[in-house]
N, C-alpha and C positions, 0 to 999 in steps of 0.2 A: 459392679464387681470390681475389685480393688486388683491391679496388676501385684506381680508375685514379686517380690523385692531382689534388687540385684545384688545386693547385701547382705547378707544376715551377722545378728551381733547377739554376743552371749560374753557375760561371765561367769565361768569354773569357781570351783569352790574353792581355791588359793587367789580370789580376786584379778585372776589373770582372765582382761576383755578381750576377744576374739571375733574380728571380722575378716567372712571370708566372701570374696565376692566369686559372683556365678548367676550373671546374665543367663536368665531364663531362655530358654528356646533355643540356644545356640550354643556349639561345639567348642567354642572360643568365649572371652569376655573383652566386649567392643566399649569401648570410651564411647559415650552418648549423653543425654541429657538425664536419661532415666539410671542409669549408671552414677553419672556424678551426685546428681540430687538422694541416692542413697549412701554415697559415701560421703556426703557431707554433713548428714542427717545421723549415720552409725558414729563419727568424728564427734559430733556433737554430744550424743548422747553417750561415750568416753568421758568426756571434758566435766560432763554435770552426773557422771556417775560417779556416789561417794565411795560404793564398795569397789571401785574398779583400779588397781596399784599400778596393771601395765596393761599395756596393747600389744595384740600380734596380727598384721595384718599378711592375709593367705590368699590364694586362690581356691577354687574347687575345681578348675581345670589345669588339664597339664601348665600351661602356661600363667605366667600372671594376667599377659594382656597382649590382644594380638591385632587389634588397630582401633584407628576412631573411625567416628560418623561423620564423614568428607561433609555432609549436610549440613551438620552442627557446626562442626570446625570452620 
């Protein structure tokens, strides 16, 4: 089973790409591995999209971001 992406990317039909991140299972969105690895992933897929003119990068929680993974780090 494929974990639920902490990312999601979408372009609107005025070619404007939108990624909003929203760490699954959690109230907040934590800087982690599983975190970075889809916004490097949503970045990229921007970069090599030809219908995509601009990017808006959002949260889905109140916050943008409310810490990292002391583990990771």
């Amino acid at each position: 089973m494929m974990a639920e992406a902490a990312v999601r990317y979408a372009v609107d039909d005025d070619g404007v790409a939108h990624m909003i991140w929203d760490t699954p299972g959690l109230d907040v969105n934590v800087l982690n591995d599983a975190s970075l690895d889809a916004f490097i992933s949503a970045i990229n897929r921007f970069v090599e999209d030809g219908a995509a003119r601009g990017l808006i990068i959002s949260s889905a929680k109140r916050t943008f971001r409310a810490g990292g993974d002391l583990k990771m780090l």
